[in-house]
PDBQT receptor file of N, H, CA, C and O in Angstrom, charges set to zero:
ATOM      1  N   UNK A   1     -22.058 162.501  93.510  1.00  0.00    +0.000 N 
ATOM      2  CA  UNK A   1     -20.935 162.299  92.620  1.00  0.00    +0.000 C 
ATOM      3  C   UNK A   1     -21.402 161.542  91.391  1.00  0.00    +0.000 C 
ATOM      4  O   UNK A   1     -22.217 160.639  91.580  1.00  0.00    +0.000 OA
ATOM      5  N   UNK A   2     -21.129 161.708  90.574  1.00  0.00    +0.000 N 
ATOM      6  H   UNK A   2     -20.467 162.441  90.421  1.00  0.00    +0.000 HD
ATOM      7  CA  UNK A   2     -21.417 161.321  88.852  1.00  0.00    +0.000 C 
ATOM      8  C   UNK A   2     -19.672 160.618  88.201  1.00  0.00    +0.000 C 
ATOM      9  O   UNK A   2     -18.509 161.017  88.142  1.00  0.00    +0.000 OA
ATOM     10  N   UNK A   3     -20.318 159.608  87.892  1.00  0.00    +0.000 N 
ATOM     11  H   UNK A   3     -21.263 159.284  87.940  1.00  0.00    +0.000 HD
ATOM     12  CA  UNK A   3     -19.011 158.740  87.366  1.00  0.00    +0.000 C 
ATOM     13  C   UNK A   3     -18.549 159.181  86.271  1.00  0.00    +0.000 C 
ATOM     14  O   UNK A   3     -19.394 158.931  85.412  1.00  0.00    +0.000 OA
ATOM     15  N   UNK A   4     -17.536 159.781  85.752  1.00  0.00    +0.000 N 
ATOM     16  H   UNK A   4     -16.849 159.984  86.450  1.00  0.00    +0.000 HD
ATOM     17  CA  UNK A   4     -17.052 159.473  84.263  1.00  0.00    +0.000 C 
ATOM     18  C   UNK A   4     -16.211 158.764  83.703  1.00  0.00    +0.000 C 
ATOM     19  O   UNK A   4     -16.225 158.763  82.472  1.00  0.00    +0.000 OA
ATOM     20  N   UNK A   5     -15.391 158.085  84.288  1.00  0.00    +0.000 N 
ATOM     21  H   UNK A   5     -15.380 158.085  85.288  1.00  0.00    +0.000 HD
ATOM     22  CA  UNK A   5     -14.283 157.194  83.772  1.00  0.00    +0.000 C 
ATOM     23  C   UNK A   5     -13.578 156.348  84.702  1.00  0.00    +0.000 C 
ATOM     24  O   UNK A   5     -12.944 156.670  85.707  1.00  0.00    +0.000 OA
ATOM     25  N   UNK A   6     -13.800 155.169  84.182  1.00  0.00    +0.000 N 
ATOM     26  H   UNK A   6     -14.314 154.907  83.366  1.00  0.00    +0.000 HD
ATOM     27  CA  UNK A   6     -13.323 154.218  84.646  1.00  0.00    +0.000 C 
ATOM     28  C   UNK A   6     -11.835 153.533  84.063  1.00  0.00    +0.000 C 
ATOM     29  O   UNK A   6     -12.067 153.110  82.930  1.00  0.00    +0.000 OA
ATOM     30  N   UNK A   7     -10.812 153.352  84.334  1.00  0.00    +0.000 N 
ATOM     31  H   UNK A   7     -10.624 153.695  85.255  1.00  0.00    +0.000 HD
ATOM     32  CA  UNK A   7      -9.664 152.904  83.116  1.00  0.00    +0.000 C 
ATOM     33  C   UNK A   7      -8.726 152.051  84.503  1.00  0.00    +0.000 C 
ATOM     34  O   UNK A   7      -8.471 152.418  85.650  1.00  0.00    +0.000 OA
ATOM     35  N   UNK A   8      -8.307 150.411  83.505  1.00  0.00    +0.000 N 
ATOM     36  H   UNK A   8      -8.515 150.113  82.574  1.00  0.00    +0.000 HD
ATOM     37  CA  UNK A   8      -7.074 149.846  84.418  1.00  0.00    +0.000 C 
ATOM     38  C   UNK A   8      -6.119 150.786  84.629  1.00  0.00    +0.000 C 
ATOM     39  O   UNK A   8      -5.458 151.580  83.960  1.00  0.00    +0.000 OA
ATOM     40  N   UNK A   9      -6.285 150.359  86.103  1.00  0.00    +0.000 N 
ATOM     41  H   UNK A   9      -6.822 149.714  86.646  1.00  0.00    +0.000 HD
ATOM     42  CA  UNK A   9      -4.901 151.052  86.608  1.00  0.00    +0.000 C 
ATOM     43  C   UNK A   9      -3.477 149.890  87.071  1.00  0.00    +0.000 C 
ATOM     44  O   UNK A   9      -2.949 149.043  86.350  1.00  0.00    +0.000 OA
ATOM     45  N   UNK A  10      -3.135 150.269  88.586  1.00  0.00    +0.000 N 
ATOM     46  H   UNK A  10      -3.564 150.958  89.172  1.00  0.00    +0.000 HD
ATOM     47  CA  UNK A  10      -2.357 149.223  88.456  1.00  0.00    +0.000 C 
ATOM     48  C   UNK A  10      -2.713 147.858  88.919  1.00  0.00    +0.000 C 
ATOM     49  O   UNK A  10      -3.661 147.862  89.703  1.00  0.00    +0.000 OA
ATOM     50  N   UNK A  11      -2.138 146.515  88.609  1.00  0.00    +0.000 N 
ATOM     51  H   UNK A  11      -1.368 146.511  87.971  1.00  0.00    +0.000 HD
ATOM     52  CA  UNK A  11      -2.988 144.916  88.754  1.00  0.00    +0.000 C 
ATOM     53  C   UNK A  11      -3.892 145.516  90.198  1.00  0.00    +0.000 C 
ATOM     54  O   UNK A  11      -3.724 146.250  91.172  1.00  0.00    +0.000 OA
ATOM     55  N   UNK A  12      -4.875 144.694  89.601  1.00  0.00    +0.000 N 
ATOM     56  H   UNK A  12      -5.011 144.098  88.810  1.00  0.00    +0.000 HD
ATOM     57  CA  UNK A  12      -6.392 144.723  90.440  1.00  0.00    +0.000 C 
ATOM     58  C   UNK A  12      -6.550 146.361  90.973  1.00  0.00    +0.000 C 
ATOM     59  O   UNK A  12      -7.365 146.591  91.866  1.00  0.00    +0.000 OA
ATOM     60  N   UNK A  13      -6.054 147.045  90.616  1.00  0.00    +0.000 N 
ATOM     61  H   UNK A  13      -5.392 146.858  89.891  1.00  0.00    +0.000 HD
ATOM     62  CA  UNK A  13      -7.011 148.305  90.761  1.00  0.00    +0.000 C 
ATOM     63  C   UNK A  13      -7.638 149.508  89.675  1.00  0.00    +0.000 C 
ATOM     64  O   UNK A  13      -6.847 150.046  88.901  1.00  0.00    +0.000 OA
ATOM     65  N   UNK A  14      -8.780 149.811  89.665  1.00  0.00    +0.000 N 
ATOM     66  H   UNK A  14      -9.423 149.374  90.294  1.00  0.00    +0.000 HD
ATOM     67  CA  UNK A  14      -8.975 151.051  88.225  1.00  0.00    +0.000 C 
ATOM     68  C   UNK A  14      -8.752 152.164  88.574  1.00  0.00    +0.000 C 
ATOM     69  O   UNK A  14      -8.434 152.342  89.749  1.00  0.00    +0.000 OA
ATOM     70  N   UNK A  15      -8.820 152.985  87.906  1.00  0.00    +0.000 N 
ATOM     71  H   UNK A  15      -9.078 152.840  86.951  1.00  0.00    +0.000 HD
ATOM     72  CA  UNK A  15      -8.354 154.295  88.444  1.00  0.00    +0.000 C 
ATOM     73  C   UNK A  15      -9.899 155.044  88.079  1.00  0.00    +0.000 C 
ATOM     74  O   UNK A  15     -10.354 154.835  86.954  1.00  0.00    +0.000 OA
ATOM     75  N   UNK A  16     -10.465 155.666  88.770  1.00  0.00    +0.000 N 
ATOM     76  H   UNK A  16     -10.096 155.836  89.684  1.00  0.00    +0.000 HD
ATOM     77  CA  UNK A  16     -11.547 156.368  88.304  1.00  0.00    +0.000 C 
ATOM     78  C   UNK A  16     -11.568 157.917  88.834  1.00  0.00    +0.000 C 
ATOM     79  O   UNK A  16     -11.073 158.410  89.847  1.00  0.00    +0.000 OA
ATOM     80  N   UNK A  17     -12.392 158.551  87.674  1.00  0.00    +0.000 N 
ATOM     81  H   UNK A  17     -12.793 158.150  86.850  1.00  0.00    +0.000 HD
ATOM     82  CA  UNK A  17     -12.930 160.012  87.667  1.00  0.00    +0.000 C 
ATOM     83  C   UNK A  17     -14.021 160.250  87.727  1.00  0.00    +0.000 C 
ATOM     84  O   UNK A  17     -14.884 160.157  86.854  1.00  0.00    +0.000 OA
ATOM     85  N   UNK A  18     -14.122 160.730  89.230  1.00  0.00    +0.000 N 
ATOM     86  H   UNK A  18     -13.421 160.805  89.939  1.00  0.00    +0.000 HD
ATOM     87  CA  UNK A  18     -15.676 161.521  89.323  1.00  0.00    +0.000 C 
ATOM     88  C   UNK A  18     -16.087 163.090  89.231  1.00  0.00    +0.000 C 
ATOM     89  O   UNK A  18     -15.199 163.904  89.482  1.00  0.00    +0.000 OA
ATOM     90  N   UNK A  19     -17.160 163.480  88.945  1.00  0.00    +0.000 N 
ATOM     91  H   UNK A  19     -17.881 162.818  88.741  1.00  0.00    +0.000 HD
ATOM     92  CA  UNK A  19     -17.435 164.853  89.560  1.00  0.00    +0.000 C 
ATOM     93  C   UNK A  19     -18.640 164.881  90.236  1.00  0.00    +0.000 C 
ATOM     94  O   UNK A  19     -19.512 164.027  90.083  1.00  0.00    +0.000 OA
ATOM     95  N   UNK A  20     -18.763 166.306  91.347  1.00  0.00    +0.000 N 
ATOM     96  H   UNK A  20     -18.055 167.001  91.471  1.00  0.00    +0.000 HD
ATOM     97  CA  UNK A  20     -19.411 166.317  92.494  1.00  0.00    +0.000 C 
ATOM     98  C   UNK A  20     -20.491 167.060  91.184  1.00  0.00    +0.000 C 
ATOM     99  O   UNK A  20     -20.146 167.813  90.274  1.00  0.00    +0.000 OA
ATOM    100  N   UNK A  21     -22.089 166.437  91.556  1.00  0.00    +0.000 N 
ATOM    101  H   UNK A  21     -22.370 165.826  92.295  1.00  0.00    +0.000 HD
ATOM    102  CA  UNK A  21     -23.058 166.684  90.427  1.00  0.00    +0.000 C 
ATOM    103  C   UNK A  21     -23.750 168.056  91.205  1.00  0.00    +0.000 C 
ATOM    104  O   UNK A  21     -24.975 168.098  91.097  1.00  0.00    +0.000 OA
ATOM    105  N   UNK A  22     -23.131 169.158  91.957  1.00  0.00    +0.000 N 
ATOM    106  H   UNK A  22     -22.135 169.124  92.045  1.00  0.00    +0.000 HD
ATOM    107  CA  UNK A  22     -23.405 169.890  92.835  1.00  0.00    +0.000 C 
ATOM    108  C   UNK A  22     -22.419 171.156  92.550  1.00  0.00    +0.000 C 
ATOM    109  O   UNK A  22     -22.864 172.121  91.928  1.00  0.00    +0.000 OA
ATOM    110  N   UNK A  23     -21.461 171.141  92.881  1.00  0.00    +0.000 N 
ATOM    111  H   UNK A  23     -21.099 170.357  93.385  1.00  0.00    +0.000 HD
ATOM    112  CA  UNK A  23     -20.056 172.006  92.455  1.00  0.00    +0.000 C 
ATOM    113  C   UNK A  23     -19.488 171.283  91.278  1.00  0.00    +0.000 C 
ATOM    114  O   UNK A  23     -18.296 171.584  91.350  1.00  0.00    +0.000 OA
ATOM    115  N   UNK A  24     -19.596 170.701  90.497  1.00  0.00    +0.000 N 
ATOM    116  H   UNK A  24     -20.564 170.457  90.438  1.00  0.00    +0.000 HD
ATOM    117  CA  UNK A  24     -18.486 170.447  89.271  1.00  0.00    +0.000 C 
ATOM    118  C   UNK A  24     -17.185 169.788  89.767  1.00  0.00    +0.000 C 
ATOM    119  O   UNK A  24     -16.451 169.187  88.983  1.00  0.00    +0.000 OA
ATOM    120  N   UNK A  25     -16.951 169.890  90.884  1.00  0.00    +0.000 N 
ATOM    121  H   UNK A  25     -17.548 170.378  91.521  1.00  0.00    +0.000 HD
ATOM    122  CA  UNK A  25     -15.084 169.623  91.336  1.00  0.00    +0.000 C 
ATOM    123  C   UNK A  25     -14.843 167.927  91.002  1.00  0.00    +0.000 C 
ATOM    124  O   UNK A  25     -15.444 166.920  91.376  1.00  0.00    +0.000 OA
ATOM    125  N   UNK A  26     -13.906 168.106  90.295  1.00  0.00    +0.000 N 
ATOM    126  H   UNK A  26     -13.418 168.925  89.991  1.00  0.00    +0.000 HD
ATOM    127  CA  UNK A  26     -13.053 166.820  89.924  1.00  0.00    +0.000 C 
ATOM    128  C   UNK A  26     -12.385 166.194  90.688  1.00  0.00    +0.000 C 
ATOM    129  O   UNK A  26     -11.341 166.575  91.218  1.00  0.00    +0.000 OA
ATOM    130  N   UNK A  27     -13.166 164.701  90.877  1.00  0.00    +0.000 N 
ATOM    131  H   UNK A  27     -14.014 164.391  90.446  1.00  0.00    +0.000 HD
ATOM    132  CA  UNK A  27     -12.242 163.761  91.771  1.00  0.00    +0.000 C 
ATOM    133  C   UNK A  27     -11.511 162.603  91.370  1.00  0.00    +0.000 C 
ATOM    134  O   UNK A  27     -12.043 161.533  91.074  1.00  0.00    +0.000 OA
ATOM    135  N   UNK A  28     -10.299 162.828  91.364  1.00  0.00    +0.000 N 
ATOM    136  H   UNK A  28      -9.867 163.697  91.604  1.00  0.00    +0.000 HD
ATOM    137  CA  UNK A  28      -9.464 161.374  90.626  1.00  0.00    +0.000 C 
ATOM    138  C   UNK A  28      -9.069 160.411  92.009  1.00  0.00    +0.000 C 
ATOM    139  O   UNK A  28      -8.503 160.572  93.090  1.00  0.00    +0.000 OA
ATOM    140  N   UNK A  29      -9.697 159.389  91.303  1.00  0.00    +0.000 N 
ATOM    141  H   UNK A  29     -10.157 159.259  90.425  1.00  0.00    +0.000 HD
ATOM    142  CA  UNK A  29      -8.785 158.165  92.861  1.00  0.00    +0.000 C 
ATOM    143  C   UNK A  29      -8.884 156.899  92.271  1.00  0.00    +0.000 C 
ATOM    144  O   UNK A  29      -9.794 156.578  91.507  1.00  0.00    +0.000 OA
ATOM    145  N   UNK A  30      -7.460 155.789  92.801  1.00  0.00    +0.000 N 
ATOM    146  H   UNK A  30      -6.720 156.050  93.422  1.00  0.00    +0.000 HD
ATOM    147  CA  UNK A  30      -7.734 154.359  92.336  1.00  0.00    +0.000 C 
ATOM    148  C   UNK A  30      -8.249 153.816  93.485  1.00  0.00    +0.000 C 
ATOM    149  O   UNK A  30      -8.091 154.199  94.644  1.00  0.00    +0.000 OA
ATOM    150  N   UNK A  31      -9.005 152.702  92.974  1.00  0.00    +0.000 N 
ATOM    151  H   UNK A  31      -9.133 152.391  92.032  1.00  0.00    +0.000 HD
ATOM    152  CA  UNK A  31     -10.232 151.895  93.718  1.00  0.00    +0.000 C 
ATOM    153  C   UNK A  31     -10.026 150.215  93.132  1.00  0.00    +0.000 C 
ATOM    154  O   UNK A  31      -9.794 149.924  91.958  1.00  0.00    +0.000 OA
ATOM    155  N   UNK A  32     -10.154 149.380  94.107  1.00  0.00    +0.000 N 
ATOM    156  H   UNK A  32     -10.343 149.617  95.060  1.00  0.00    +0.000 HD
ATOM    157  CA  UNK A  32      -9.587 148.270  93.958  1.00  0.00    +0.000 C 
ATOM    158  C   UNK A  32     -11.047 147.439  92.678  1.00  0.00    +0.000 C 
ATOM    159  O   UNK A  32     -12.269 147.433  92.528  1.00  0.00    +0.000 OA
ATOM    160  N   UNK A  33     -10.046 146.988  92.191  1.00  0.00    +0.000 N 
ATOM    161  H   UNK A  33      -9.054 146.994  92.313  1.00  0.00    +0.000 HD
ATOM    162  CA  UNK A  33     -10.951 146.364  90.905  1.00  0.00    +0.000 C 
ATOM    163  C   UNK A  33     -12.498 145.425  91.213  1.00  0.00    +0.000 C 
ATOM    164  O   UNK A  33     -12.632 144.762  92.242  1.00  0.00    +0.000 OA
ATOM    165  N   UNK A  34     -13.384 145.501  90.332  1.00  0.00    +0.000 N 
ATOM    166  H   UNK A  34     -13.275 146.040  89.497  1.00  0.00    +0.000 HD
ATOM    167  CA  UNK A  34     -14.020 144.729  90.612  1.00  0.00    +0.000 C 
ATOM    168  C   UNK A  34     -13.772 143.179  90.462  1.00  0.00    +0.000 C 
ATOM    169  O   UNK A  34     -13.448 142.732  89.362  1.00  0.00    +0.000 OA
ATOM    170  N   UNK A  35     -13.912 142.399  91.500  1.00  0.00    +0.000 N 
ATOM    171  H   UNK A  35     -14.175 142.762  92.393  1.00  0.00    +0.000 HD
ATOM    172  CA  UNK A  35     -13.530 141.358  91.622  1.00  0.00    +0.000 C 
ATOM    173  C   UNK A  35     -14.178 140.139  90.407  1.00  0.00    +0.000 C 
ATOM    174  O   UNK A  35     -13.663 139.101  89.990  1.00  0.00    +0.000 OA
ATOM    175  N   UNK A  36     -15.319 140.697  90.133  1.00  0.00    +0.000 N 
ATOM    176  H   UNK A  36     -15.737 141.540  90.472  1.00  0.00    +0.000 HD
ATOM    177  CA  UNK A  36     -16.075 139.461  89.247  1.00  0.00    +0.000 C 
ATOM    178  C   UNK A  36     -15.869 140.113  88.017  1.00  0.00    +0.000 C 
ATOM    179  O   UNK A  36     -16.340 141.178  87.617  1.00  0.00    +0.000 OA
ATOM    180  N   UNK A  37     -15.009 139.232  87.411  1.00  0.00    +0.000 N 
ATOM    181  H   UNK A  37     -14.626 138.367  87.736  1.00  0.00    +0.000 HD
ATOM    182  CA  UNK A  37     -14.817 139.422  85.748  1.00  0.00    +0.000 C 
ATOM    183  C   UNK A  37     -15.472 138.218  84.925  1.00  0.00    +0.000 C 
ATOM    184  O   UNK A  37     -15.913 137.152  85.354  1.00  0.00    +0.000 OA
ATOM    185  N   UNK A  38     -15.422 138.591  83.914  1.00  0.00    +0.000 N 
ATOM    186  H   UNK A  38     -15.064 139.457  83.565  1.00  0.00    +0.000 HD
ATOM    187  CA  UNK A  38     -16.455 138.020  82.221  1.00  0.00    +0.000 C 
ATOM    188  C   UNK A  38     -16.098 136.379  82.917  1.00  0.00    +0.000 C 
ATOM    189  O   UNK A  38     -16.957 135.562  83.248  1.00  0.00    +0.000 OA
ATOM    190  N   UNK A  39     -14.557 136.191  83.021  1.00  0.00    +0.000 N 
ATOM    191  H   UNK A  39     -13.859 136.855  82.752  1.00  0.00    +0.000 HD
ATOM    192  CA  UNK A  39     -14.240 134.665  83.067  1.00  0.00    +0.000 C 
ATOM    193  C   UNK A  39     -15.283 134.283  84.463  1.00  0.00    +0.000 C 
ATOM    194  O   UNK A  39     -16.189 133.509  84.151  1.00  0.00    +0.000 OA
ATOM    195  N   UNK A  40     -15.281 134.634  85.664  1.00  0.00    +0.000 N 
ATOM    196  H   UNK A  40     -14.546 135.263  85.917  1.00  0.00    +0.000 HD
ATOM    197  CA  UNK A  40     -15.499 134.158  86.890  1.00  0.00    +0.000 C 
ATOM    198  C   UNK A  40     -17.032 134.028  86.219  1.00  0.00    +0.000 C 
ATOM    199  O   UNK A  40     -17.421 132.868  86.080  1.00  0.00    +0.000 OA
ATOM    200  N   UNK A  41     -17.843 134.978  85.836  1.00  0.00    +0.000 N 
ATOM    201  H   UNK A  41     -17.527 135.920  85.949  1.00  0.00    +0.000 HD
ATOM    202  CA  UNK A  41     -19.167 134.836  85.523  1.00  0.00    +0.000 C 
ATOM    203  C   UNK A  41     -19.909 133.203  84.631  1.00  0.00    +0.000 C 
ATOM    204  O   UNK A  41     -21.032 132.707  84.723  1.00  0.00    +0.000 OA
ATOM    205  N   UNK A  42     -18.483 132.700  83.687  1.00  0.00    +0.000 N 
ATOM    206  H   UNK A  42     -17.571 133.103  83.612  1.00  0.00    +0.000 HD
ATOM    207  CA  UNK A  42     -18.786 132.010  83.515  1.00  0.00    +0.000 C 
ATOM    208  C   UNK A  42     -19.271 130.406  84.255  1.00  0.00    +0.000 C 
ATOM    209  O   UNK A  42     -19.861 129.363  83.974  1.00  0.00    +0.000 OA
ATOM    210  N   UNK A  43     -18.601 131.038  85.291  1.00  0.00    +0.000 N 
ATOM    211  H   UNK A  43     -18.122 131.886  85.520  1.00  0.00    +0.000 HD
ATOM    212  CA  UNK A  43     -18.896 129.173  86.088  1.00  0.00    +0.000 C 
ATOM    213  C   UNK A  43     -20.131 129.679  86.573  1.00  0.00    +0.000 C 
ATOM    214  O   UNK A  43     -21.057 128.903  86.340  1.00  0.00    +0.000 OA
ATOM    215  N   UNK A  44     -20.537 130.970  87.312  1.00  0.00    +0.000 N 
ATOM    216  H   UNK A  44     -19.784 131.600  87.502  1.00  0.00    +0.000 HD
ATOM    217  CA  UNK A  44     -22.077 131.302  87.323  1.00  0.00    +0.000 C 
ATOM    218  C   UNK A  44     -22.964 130.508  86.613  1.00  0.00    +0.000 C 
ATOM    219  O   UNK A  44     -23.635 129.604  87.111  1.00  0.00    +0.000 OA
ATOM    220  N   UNK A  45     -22.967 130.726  85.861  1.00  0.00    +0.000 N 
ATOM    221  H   UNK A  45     -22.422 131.460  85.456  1.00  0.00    +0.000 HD
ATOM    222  CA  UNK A  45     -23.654 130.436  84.498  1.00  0.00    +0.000 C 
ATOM    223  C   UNK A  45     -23.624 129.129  83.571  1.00  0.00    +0.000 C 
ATOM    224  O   UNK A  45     -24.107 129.048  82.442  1.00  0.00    +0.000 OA
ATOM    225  N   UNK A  46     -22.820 127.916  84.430  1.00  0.00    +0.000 N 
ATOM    226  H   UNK A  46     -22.428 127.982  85.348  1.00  0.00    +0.000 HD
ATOM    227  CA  UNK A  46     -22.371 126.884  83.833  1.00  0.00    +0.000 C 
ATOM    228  C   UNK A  46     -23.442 125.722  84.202  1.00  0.00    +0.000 C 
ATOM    229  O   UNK A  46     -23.440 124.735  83.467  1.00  0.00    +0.000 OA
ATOM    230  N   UNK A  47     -24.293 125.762  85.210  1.00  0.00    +0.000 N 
ATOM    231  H   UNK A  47     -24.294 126.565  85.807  1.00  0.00    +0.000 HD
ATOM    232  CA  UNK A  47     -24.579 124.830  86.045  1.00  0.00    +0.000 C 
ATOM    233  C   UNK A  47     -24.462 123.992  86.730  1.00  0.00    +0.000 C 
ATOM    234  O   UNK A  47     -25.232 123.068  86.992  1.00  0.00    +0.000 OA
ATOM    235  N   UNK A  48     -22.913 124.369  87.304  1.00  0.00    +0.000 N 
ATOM    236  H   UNK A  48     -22.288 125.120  87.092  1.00  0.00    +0.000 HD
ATOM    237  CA  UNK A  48     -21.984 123.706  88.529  1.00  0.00    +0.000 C 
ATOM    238  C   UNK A  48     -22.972 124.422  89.833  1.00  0.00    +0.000 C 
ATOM    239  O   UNK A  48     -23.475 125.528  90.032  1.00  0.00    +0.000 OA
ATOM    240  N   UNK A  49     -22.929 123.359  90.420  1.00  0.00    +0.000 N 
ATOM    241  H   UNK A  49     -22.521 122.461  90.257  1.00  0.00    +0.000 HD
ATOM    242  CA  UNK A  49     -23.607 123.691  91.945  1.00  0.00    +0.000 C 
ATOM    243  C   UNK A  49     -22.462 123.223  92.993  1.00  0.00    +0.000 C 
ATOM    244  O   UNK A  49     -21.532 122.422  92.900  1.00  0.00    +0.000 OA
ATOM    245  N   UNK A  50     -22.982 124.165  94.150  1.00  0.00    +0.000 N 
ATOM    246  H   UNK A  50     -23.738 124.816  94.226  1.00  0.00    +0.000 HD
ATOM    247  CA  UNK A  50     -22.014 124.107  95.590  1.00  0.00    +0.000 C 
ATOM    248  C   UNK A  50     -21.557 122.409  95.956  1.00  0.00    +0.000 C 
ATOM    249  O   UNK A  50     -22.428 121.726  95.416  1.00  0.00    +0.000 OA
ATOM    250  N   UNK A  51     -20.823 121.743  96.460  1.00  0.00    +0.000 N 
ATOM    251  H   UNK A  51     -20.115 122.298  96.898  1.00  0.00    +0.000 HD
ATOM    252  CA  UNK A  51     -20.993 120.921  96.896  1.00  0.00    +0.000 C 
ATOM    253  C   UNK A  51     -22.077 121.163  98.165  1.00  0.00    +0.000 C 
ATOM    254  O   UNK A  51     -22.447 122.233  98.649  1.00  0.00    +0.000 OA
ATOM    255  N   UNK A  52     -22.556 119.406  98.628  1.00  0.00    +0.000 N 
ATOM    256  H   UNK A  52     -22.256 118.538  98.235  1.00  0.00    +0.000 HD
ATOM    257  CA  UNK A  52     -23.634 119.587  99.756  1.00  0.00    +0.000 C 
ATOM    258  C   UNK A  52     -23.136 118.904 100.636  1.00  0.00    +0.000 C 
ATOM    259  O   UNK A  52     -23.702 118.788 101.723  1.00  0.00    +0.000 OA
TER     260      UNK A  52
């Protein structure tokens, strides 16, 4: 399967379009969002560590 489109769908899920890279056939389905967005990445990246 080969991705072509990804677009918000409804809160926390996208809606995406694939096709089979074999037969061509078009698959539409929503799929729950990816959980790590731009904001969450930032505390990644902050140099806050776990408590110990």
């Amino acid at each position: 399967m080969e991705l072509l489109h990804v677009i918000p769908g409804r809160p926390g899920f996208e809606h995406r379009t694939l096709r089979c890279t074999n037969c061509g056939v078009i698959y539409e389905a929503q799929a729950p969002a990816d959980p790590i967005d731009s904001e969450v990445l930032g505390w990644f990246h902050s140099g806050l560590k776990p408590p110990e």
